[in-house]
N, C-alpha and C positions, 0 to 999 in steps of 0.2 A: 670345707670352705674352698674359694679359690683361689689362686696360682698367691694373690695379693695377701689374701688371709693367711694362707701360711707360711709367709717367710716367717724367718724364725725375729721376733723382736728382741730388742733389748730390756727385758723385762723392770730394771732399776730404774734406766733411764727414764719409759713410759709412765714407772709409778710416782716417778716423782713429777711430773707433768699431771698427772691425772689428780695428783694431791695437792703439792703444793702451788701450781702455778694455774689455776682454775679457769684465773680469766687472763693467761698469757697468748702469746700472740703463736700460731701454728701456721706454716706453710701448705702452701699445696700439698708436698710430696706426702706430708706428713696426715694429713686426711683421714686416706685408707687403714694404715697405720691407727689412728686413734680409734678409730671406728673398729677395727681387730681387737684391740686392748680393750677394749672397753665394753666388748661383747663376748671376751676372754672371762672377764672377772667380776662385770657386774651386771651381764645383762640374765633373765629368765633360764634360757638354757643351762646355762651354767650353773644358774641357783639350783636350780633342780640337780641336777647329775652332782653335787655337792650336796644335797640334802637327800638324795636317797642312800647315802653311806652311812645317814644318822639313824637313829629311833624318833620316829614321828613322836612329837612334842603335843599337835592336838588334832584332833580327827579331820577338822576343816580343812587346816592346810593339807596334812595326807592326801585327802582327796584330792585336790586342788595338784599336788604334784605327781597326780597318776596321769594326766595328761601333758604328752611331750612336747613342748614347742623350741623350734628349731632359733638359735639367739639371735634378737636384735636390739635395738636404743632408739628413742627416742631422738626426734630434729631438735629438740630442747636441752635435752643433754649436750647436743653438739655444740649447741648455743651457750653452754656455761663453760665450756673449756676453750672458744674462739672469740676473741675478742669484737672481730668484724663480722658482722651475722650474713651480710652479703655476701662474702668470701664464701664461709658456708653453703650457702644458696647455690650460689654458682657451681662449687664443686660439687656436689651432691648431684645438682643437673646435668652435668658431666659426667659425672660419673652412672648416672641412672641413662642417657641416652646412648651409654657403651654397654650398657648390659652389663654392668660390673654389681650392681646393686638394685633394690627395688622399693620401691617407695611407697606405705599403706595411708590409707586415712581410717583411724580408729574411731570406733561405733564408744565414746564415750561422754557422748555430750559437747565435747572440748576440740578444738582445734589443733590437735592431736594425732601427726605425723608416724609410723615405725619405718627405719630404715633398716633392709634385713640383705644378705649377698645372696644374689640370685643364685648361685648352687645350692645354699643352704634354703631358699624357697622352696627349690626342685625337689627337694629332700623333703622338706616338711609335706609337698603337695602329692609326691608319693609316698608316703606313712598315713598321707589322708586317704588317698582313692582305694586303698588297701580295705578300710572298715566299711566302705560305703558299700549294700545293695543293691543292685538295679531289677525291677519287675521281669526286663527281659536282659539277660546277660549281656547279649551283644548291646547295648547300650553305654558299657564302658570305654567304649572305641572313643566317647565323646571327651574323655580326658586326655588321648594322645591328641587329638584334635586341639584342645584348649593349649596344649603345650606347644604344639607344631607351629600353630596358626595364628594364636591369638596374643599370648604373652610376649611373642618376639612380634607380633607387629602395632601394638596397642600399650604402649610404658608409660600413659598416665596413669593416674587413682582411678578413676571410674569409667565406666564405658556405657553406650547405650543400647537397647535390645537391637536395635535393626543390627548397629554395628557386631554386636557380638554374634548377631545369627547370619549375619553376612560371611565373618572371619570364617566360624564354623565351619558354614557350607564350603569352604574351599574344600573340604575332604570329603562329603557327603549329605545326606541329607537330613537336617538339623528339626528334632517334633521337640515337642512342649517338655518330654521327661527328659531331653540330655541338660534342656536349663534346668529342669529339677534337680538334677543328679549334681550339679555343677552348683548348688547353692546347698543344698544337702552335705556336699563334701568339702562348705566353709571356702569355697575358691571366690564365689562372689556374694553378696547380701544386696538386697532391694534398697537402694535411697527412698530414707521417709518423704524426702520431699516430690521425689519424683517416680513413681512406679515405672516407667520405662529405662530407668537409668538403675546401674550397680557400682558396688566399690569392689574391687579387687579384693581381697582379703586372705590374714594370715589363718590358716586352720586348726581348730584346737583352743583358738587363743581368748575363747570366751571369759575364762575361770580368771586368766589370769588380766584382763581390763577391768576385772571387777577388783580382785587386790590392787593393783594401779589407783583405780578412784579410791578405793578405803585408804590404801597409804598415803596418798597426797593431804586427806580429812584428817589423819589421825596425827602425822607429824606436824602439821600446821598447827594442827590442836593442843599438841604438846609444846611447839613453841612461845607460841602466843600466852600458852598459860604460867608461864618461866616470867622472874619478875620483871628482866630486863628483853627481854624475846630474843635472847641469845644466849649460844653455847660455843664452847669449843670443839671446831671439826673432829678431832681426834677423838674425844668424848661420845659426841655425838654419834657418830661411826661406829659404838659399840653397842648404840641403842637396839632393841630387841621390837619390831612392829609386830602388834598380837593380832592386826585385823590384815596383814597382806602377806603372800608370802614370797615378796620381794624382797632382793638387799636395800637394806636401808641405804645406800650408795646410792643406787639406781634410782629412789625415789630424791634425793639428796639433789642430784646432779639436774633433774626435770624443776624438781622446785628451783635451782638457782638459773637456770635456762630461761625459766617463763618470767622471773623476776619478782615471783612471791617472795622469795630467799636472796640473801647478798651473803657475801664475805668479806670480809676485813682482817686484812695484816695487822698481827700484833706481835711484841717480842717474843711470845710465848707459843706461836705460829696462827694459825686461821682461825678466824673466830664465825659464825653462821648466825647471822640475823634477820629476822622478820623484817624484809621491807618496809619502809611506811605507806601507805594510803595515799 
């Protein structure tokens, strides 16, 4: 991670933010910080490299955790521990126009955000270009290209073909297999709506937008069918999801983000309830 990622936190202080004050109020400074913490302990990454210490529980998930992805969260999650969603917004834009972070749109149907630290990008996008292929060797040149040229001059979600064979060409000359190579190694996907236009995208991370969607179906499902559509977080948090192999947190934190999920103070600490309609 970088310089920001790894100061060392206060790991008490953060958990008690991250638990009990969900929807408490966070400063700027504290941002980066939350976004560390919370890609520390609940994001993909981390499930994984915590779950390959276990004995695979069921083939699916096994599978599912043989490919590595480098951690991020959810703009939703950010939204369930920041009380001003604007705040939010702004910082994240800030901090994404400094190259400190990078910002995806997820292929899940949803309007559905991951924010990941560009080091930790660079890292995932070299452990991809590593398995990829190319007909003609020399063709791999088109990935320092893509890192040289195009990700530091291009920090929205999507981009369109001229622009990207434009950026390209700043290093050489740009045929039809280096875009192959370049959606092959999960760095860009074709927008359904527009074949000239791509999303940036994280690599590897197919397996796991699929648990994403089944967890968000299955906890829903489980709440809603609770007499009253609520539990207590503490509880809740030890719940075991058999269709995703995410932390139940992680999905936890996205459901009260999007506002399917609330919480309420009680003497006995947080309670998580099924919004209403």
């Amino acid at each position: 991670m970088n310089r920001f990622s790894r100061r060392r936190i206060d790991t008490q202080r953060e958990r008690e933010r991250s638990r009990h004050n969900i929807r408490g109020e966070i400063c700027r400074e504290s941002i980066v910080d939350l976004i560390a913490f919370s890609m520390e302990n609940e994001s993909p990454g981390r499930r994984k490299r915590a779950r390959d210490e276990e004995a695979p529980q069921d083939d699916s998930l096994s599978l599912a955790f043989q490919v590595s992805v480098e951690p991020f969260i959810l703009r939703s999650q950010l939204y369930s521990s920041v009380k001003d969603r604007t705040q939010v917004d702004r910082e994240l834009e800030s901090l994404r126009k400094e190259k400190v972070l990078r910002i995806f749109k997820l292929n899940t149907g949803q309007d559905d955000q991951a924010v990941m630290f560009m080091d930790d990008y660079l890292k995932q996008m070299d452990s991809a270009v590593k398995r990829v292929k190319a007909k003609d060797p020399a063709d791999v040149v088109v990935f320092e290209w893509f890192k040289m040229y195009v990700i530091t001059s291009n920090l929205d979600v999507g981009i369109g073909h001229h622009e990207l064979c434009f950026l390209l060409s700043s290093a050489g000359n740009v045929k039809d297999d280096h875009i192959s190579l370049l959606i092959n190694a999960g760095l860009v996907t074709r927008q359904l709506a527009d074949s000239d236009m791509y999303w940036f995208s994280i690599p590897n991370i197919g397996s796991l937008l699929k648990g994403l969607s089944q967890g968000r179906k299955e906890l829903m499902s489980f709440m809603k069918r609770r007499k009253y559509k609520e539990m207590m977080l503490a509880l809740l948090e030890k719940k075991r999801l058999r269709f995703s192999q995410l932390d139940i947190r992680f999905h936890l934190r996205d459901l009260i983000g999007t506002g399917l999920l609330k919480t309420v103070e009680t003497p006995t600490g947080l309670l998580v309830r099924v919004a209403k309609d």
